[in-house]
N, C-alpha and C positions, 0 to 999 in steps of 0.2 A: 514870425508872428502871423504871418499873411496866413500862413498853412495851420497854423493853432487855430485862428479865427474864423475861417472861412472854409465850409465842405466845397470838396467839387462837388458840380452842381452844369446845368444846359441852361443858366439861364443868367442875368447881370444880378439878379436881386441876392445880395449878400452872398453868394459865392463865387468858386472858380469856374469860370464858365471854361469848360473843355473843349464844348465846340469851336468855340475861338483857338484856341490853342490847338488841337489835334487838325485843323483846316491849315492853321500857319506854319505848323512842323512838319505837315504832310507835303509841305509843296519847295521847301528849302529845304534840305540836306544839310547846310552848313548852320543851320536855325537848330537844326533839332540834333543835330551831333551836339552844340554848346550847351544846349538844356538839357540835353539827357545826361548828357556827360557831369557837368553841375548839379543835375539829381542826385545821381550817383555820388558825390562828396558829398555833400545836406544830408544821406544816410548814413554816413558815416561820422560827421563832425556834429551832429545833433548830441549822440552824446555824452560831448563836450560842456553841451549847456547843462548843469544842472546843479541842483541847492539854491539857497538863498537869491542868487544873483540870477540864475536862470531858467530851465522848467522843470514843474515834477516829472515824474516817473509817469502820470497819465500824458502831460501835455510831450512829452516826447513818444509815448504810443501812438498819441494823435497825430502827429506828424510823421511817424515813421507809415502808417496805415494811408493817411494823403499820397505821400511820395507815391508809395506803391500803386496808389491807383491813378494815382498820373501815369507814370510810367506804363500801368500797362493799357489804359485808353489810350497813349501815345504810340506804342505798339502796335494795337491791333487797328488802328488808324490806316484805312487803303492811301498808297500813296500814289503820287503823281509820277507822270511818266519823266519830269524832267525830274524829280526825285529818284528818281531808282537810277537815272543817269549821272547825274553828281553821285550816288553812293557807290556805283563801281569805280570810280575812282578814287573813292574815298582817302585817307588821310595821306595818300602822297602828295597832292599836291594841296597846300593851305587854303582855308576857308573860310578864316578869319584878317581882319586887319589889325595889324600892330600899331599900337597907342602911338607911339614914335613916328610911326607915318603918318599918320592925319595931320590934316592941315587944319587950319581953327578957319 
């Protein structure tokens, strides 16, 4: 719904501010592999929602046209030098923490 309600947008006032996002994904590796990666399902299981219980046919246009333009301001997003260093090593070694590990 976040993506139905709100365009991206540069700025806090009722949208997705990208700059924030495309500064925070530029500079993690492991940040922006989960989100991107998590985009990439959201276009896919969108749609999933639809009829009575979940979106029309425009509200899932709208979100699938969101997505995409996250994805590609996150794209063409310059990244950081410790960025480009975590992604050559990308998915061998884990980037994420397992729920089971955390301590409370």
């Amino acid at each position: 719904m976040l993506l139905r309600e709100h365009p991206i947008g540069a700025t806090d006032d009722e949208t997705i501010n990208i700059k924030v996002i495309t500064h925070t994904l530029s500079n993690d590796w492991g940040f922006w592999r989960t989100v991107t990666g998590n985009l990439k399902l959201l276009h896919e299981m969108v749609e999933h929602y639809h009829g009575l219980a979940g979106l029309t046919d425009e509200d899932r246009q709208i979100v699938h046209q969101r997505i995409e333009e996250l994805e590609q301001e996150i794209e063409a997003a310059p990244k950081s030098l410790r960025w480009k260093s975590r992604a050559a090593i990308g998915e061998k070694v884990r980037w994420y923490k397992v729920v089971e590990e955390l301590s409370r």
